[in-house]
PDB file with one MODEL, atoms N, CA, C and O in Angstrom:
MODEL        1
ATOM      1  N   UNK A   1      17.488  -8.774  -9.286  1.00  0.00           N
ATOM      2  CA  UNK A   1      16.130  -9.058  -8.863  1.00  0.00           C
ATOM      3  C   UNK A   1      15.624  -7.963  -7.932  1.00  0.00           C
ATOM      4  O   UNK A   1      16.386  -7.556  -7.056  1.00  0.00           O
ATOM      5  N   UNK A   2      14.122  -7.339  -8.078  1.00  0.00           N
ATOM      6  CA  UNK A   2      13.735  -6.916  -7.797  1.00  0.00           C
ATOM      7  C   UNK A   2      12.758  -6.756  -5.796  1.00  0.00           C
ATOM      8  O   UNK A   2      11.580  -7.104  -5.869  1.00  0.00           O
ATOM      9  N   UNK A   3      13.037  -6.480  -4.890  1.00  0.00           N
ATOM     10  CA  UNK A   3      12.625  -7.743  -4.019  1.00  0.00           C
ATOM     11  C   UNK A   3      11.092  -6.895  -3.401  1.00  0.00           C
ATOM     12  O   UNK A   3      11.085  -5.716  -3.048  1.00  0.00           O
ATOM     13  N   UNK A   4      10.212  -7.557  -3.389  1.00  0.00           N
ATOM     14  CA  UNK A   4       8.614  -6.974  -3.139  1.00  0.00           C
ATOM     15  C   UNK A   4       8.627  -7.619  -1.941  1.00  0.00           C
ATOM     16  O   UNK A   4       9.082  -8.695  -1.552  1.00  0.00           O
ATOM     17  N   UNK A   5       7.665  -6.182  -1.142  1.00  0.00           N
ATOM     18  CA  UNK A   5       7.478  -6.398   0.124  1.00  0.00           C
ATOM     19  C   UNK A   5       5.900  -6.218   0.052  1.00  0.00           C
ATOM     20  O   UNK A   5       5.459  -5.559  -0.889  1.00  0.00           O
ATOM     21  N   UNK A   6       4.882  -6.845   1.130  1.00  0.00           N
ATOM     22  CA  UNK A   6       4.067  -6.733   1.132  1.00  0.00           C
ATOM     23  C   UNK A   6       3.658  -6.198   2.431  1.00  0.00           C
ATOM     24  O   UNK A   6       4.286  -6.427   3.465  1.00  0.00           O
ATOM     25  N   UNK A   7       2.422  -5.363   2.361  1.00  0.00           N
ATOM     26  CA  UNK A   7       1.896  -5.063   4.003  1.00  0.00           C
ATOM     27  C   UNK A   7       0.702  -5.250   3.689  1.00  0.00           C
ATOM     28  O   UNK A   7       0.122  -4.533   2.874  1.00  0.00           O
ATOM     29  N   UNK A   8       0.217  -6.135   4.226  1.00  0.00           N
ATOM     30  CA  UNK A   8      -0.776  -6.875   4.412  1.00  0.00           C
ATOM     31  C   UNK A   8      -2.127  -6.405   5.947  1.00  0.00           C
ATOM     32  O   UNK A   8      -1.924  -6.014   7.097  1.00  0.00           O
ATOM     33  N   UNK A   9      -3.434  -6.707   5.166  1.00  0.00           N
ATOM     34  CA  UNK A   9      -4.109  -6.227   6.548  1.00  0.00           C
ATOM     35  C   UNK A   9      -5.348  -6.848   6.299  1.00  0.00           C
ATOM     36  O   UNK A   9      -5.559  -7.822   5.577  1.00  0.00           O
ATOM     37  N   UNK A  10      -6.183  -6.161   6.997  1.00  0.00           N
ATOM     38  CA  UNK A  10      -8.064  -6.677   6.555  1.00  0.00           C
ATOM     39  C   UNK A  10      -8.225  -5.689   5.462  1.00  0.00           C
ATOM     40  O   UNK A  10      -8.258  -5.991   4.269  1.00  0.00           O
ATOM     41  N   UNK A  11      -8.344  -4.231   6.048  1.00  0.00           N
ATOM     42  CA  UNK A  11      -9.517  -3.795   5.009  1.00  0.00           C
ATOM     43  C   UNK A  11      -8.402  -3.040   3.896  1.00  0.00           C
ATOM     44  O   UNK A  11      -8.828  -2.668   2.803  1.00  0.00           O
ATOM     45  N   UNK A  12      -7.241  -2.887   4.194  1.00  0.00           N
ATOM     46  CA  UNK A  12      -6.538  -2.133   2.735  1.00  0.00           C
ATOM     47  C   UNK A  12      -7.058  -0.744   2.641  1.00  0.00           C
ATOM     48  O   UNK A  12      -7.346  -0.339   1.515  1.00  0.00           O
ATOM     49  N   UNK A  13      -7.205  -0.029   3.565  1.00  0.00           N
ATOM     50  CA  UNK A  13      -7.837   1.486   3.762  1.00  0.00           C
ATOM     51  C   UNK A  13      -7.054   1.915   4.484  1.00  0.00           C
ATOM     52  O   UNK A  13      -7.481   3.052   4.686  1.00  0.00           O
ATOM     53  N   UNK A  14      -6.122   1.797   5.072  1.00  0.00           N
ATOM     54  CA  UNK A  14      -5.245   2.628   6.205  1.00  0.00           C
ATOM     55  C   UNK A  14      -3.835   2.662   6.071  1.00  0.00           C
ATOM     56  O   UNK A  14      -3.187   3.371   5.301  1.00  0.00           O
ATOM     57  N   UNK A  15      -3.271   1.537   7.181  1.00  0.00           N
ATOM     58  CA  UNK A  15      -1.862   1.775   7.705  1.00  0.00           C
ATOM     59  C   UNK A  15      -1.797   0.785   6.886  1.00  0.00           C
ATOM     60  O   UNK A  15      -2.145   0.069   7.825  1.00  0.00           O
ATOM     61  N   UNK A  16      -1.645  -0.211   5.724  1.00  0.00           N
ATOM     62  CA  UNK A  16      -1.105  -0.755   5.473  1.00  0.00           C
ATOM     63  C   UNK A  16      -0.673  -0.032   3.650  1.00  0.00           C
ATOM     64  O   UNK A  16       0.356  -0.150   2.983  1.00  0.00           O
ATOM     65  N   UNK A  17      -2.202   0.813   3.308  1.00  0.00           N
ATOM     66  CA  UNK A  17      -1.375   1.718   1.772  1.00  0.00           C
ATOM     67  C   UNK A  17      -0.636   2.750   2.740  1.00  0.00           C
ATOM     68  O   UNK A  17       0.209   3.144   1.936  1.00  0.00           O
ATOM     69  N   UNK A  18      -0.391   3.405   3.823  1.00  0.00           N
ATOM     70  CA  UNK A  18       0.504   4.427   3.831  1.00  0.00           C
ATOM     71  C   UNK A  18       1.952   3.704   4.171  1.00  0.00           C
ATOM     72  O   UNK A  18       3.015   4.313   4.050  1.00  0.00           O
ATOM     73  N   UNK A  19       1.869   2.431   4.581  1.00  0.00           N
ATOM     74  CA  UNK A  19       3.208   1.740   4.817  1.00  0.00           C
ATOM     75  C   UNK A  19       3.852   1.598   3.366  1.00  0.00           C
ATOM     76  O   UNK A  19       4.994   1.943   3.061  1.00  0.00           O
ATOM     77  N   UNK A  20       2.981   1.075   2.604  1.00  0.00           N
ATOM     78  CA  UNK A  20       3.937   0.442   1.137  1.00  0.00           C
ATOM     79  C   UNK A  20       4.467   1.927   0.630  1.00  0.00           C
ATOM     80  O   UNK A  20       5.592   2.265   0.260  1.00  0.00           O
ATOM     81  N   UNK A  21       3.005   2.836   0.772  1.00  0.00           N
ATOM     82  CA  UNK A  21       3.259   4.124  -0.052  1.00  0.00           C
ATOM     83  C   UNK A  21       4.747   4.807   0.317  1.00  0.00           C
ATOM     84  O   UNK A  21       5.678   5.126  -0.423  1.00  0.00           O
ATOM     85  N   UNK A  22       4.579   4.900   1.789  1.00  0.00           N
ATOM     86  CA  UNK A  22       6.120   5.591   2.148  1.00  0.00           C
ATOM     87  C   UNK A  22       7.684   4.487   1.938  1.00  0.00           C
ATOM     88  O   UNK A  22       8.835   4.891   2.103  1.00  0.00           O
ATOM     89  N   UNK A  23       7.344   3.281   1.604  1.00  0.00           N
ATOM     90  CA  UNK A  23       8.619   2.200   1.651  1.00  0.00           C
ATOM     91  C   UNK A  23       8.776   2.972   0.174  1.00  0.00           C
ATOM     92  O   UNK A  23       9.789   3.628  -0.068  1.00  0.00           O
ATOM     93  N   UNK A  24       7.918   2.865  -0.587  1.00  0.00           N
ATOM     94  CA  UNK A  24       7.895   2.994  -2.511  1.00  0.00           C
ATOM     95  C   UNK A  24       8.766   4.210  -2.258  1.00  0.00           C
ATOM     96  O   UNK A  24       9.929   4.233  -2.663  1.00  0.00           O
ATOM     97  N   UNK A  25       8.058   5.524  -1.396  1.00  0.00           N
ATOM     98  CA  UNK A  25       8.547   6.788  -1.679  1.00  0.00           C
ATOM     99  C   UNK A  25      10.411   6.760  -0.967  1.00  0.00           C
ATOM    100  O   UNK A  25      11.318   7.323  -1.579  1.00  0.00           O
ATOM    101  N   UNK A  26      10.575   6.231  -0.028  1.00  0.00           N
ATOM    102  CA  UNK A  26      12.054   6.086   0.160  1.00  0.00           C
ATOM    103  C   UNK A  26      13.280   5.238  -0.344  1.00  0.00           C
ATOM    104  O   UNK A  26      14.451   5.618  -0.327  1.00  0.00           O
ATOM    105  N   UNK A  27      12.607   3.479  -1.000  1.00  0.00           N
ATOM    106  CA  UNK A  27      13.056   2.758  -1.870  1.00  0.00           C
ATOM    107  C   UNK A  27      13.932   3.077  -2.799  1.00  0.00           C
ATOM    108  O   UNK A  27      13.785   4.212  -3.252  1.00  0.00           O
ATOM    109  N   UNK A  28      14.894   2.381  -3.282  1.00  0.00           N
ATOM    110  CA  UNK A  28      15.204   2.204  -4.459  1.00  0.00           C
ATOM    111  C   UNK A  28      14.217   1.326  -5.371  1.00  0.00           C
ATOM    112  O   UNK A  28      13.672   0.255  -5.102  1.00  0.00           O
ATOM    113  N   UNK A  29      14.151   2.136  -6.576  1.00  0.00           N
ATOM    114  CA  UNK A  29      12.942   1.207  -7.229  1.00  0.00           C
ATOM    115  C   UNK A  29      13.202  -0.359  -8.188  1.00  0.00           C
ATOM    116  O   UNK A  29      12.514  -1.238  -8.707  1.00  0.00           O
ATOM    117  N   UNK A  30      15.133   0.108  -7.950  1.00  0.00           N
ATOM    118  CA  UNK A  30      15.988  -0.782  -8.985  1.00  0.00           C
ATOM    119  C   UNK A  30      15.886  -2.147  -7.644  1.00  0.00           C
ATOM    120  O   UNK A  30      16.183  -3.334  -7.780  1.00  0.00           O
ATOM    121  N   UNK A  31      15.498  -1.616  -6.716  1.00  0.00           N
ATOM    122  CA  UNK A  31      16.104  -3.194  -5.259  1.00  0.00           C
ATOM    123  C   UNK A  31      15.126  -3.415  -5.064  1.00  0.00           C
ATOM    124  O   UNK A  31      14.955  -4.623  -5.227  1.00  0.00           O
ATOM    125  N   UNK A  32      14.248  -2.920  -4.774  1.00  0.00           N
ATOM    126  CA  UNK A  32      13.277  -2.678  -3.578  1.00  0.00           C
ATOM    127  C   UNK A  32      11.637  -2.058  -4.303  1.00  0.00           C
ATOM    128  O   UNK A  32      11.471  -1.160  -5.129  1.00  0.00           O
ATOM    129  N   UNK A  33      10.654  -2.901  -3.642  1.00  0.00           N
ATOM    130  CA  UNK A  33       9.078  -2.198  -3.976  1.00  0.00           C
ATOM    131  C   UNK A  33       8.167  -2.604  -2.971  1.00  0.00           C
ATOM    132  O   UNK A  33       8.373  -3.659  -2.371  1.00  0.00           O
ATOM    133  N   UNK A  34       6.989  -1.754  -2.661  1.00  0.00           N
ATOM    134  CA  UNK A  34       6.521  -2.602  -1.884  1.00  0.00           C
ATOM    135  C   UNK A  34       4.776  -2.430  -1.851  1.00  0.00           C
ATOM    136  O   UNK A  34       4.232  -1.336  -1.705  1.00  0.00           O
ATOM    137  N   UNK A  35       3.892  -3.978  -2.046  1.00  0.00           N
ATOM    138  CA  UNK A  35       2.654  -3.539  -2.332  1.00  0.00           C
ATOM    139  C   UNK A  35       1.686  -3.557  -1.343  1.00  0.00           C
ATOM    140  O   UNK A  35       2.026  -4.428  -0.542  1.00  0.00           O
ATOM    141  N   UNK A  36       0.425  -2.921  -0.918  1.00  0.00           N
ATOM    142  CA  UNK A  36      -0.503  -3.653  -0.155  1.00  0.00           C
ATOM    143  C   UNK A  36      -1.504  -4.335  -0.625  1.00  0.00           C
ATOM    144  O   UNK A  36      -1.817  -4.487  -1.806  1.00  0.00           O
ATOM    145  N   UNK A  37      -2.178  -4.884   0.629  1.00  0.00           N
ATOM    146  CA  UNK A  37      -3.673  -5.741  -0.054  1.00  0.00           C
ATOM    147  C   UNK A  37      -3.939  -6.255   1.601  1.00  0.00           C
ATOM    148  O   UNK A  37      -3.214  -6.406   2.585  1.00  0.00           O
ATOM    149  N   UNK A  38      -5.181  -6.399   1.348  1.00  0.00           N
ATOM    150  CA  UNK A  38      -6.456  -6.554   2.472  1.00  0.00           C
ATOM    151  C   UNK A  38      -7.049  -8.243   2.220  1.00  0.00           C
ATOM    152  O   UNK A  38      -7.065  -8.787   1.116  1.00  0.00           O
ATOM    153  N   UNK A  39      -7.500  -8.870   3.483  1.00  0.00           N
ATOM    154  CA  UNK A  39      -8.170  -9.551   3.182  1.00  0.00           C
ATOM    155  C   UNK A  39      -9.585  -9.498   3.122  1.00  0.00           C
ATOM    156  O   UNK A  39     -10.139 -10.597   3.085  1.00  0.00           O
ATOM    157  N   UNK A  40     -10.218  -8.612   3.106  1.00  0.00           N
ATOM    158  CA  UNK A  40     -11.512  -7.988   2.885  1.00  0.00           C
ATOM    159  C   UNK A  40     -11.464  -6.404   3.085  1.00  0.00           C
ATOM    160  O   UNK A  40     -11.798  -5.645   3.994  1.00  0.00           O
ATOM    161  N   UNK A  41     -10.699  -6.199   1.373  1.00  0.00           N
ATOM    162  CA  UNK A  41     -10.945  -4.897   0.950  1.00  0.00           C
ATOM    163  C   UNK A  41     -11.732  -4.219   1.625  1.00  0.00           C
ATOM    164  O   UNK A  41     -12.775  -4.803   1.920  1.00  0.00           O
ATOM    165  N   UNK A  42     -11.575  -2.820   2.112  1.00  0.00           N
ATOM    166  CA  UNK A  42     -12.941  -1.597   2.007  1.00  0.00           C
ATOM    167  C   UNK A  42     -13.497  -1.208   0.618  1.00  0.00           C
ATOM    168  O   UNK A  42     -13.233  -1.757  -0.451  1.00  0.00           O
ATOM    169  N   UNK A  43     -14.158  -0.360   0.794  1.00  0.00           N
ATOM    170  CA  UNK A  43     -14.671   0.813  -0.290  1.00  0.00           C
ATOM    171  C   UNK A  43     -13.672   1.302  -0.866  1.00  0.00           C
ATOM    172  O   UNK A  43     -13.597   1.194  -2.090  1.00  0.00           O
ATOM    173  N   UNK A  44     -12.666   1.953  -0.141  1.00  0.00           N
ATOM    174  CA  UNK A  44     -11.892   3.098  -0.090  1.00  0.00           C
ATOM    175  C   UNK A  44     -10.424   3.425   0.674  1.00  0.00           C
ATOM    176  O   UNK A  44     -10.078   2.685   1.595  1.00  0.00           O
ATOM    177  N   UNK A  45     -10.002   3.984   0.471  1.00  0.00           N
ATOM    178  CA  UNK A  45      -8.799   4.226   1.639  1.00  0.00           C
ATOM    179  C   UNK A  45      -9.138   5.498   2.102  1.00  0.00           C
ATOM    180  O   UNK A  45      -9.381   6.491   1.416  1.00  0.00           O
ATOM    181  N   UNK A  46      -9.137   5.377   3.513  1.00  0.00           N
ATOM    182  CA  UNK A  46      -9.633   6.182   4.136  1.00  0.00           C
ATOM    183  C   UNK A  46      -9.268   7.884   4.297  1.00  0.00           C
ATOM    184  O   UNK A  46      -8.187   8.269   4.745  1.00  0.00           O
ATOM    185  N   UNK A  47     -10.093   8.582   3.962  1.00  0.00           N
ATOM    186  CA  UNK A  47      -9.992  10.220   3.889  1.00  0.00           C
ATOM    187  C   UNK A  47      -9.173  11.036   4.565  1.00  0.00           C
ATOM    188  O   UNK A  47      -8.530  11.979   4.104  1.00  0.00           O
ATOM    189  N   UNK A  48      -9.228  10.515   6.055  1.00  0.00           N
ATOM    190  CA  UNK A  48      -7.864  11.096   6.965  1.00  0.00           C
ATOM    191  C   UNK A  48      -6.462  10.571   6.285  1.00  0.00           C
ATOM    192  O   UNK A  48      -5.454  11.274   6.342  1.00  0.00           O
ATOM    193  N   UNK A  49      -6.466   9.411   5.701  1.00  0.00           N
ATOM    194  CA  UNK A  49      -5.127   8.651   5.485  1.00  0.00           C
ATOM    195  C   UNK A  49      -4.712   9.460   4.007  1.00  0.00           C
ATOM    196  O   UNK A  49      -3.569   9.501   3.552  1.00  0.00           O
ATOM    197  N   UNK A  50      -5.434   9.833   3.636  1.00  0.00           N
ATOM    198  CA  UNK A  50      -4.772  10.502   2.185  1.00  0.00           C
ATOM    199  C   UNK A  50      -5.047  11.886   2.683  1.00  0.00           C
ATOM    200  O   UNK A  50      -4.244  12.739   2.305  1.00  0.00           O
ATOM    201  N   UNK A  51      -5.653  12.127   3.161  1.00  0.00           N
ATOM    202  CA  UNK A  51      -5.114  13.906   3.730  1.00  0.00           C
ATOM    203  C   UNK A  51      -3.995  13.885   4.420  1.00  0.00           C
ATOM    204  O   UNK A  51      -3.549  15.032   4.455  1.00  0.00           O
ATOM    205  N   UNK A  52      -3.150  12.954   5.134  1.00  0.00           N
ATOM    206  CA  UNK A  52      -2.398  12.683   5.995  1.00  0.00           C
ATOM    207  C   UNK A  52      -1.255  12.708   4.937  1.00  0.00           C
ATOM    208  O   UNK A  52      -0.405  13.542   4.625  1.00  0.00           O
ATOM    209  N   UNK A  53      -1.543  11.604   4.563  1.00  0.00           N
ATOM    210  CA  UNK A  53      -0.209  11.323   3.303  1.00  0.00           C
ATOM    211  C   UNK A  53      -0.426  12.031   2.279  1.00  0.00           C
ATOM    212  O   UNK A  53      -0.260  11.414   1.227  1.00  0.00           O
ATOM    213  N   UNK A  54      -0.751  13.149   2.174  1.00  0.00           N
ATOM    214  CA  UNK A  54      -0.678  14.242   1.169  1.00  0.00           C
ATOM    215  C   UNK A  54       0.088  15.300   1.607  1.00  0.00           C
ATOM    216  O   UNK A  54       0.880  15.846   0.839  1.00  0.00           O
ATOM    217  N   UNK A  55      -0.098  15.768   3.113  1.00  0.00           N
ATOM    218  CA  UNK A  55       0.725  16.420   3.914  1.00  0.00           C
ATOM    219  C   UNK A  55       1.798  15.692   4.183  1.00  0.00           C
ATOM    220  O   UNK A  55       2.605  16.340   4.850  1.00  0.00           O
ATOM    221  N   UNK A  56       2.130  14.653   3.949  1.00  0.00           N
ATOM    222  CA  UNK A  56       4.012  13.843   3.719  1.00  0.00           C
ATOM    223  C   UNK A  56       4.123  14.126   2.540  1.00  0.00           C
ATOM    224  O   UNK A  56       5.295  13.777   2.402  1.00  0.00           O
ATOM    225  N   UNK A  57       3.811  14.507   1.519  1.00  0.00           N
ATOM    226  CA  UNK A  57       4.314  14.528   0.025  1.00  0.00           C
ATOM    227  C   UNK A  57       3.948  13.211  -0.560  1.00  0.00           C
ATOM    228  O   UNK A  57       4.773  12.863  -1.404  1.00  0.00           O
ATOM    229  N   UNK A  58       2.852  12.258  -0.361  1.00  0.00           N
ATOM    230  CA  UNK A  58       2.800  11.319  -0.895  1.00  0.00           C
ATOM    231  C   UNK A  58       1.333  11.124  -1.346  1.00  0.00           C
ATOM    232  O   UNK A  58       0.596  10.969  -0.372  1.00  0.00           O
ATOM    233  N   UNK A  59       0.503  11.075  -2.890  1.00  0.00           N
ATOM    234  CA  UNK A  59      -0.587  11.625  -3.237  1.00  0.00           C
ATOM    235  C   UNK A  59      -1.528   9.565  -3.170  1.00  0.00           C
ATOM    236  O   UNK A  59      -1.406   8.536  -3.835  1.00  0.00           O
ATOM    237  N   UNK A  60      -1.956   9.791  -2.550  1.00  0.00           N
ATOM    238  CA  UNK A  60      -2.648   7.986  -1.884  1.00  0.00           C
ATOM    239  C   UNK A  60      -4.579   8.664  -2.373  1.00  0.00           C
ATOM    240  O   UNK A  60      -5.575   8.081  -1.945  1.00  0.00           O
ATOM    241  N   UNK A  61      -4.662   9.932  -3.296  1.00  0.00           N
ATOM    242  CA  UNK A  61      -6.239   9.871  -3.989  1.00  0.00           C
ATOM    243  C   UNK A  61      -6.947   8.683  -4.775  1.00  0.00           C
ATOM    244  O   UNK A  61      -8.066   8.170  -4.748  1.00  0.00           O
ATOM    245  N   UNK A  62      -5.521   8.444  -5.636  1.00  0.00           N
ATOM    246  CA  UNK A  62      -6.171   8.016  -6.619  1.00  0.00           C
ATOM    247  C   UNK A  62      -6.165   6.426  -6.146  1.00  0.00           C
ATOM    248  O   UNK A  62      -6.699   5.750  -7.026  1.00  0.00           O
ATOM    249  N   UNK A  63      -5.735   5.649  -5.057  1.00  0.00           N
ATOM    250  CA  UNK A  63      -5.552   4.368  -4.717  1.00  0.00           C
ATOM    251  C   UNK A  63      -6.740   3.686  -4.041  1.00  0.00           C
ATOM    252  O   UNK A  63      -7.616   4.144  -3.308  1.00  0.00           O
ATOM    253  N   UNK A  64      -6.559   2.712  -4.408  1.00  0.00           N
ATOM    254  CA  UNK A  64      -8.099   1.780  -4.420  1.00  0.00           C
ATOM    255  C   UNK A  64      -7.553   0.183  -3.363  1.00  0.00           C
ATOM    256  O   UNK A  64      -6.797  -0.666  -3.834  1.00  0.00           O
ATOM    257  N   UNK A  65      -8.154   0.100  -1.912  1.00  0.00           N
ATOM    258  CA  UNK A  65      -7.963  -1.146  -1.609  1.00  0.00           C
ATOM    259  C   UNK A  65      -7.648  -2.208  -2.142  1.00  0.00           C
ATOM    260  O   UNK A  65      -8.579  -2.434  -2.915  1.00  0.00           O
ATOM    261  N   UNK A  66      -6.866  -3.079  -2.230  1.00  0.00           N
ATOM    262  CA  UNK A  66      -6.949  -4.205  -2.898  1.00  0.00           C
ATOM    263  C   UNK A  66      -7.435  -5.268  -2.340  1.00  0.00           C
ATOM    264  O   UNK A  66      -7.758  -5.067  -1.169  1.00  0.00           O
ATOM    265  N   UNK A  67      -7.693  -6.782  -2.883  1.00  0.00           N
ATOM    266  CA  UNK A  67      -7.885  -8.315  -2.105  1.00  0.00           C
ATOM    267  C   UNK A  67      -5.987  -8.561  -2.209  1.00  0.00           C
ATOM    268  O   UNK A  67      -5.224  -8.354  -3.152  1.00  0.00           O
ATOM    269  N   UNK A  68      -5.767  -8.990  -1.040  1.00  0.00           N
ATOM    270  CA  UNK A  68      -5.149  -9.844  -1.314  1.00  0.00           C
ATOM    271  C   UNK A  68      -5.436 -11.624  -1.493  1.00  0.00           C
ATOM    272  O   UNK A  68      -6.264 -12.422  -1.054  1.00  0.00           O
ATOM    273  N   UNK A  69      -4.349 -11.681  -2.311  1.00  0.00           N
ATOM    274  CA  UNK A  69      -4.512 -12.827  -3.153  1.00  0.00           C
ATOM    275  C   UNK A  69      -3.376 -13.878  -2.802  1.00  0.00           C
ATOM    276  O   UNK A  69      -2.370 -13.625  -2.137  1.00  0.00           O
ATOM    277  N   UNK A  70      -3.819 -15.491  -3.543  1.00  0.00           N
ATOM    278  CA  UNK A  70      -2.508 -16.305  -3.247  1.00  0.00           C
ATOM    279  C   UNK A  70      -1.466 -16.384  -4.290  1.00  0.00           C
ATOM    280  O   UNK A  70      -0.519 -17.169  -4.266  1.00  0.00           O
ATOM    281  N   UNK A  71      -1.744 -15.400  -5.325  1.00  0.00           N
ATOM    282  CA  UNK A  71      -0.499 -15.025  -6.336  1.00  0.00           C
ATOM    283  C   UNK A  71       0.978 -14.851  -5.674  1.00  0.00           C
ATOM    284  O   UNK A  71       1.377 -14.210  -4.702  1.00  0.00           O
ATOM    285  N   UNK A  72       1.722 -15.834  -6.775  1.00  0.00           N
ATOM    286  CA  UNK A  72       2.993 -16.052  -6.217  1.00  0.00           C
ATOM    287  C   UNK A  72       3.560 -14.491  -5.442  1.00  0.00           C
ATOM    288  O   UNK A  72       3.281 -13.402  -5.945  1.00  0.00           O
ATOM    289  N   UNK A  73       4.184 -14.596  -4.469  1.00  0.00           N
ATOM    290  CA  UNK A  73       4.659 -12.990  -4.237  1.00  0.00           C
ATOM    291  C   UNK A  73       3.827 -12.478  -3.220  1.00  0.00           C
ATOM    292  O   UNK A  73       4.215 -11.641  -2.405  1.00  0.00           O
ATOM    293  N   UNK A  74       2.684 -12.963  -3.248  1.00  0.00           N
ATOM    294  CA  UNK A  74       1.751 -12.564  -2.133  1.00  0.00           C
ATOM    295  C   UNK A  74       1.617 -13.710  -0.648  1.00  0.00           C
ATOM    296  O   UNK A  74       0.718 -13.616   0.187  1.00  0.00           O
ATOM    297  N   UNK A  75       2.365 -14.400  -0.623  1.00  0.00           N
ATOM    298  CA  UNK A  75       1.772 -15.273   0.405  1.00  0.00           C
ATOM    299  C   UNK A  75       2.719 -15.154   1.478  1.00  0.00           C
ATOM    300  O   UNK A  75       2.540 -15.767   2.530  1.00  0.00           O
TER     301      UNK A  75
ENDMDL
END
């Protein structure tokens, strides 16, 4: 079994995609994953945060806030 971690926040624009992003990038993908989500999404993830995590080696352009939800796994 696979075990999902979540980092959870309001807007899903910041510290919570560069948290999952860097767990994903050090993880084993066979144990371990890990997603975010907001409870009131932004627009966007924010411009410093993917210039930031681009300079870690980790490419956070193409990622889009999420809602989090009460889907099993998420609560």
């Amino acid at each position: 079994d696979v075990i999902t971690v979540l980092f959870a926040c309001v807007a899903n624009a910041g510290r919570s995609q560069m948290a999952a992003a860097l767990f994903n990038a050090f993880a084993d993908p066979a144990k371990a994953r890990a997603l975010s989500a907001g409870t009131r999404p932004g627009p966007a993830v924010h411009p410093e945060v993917v210039t930031v995590m681009r300079e870690a080696g980790v490419d956070l352009a193409q990622s889009q806030p999420q809602r989090r939800t009460p889907e099993p796994g998420w609560s």
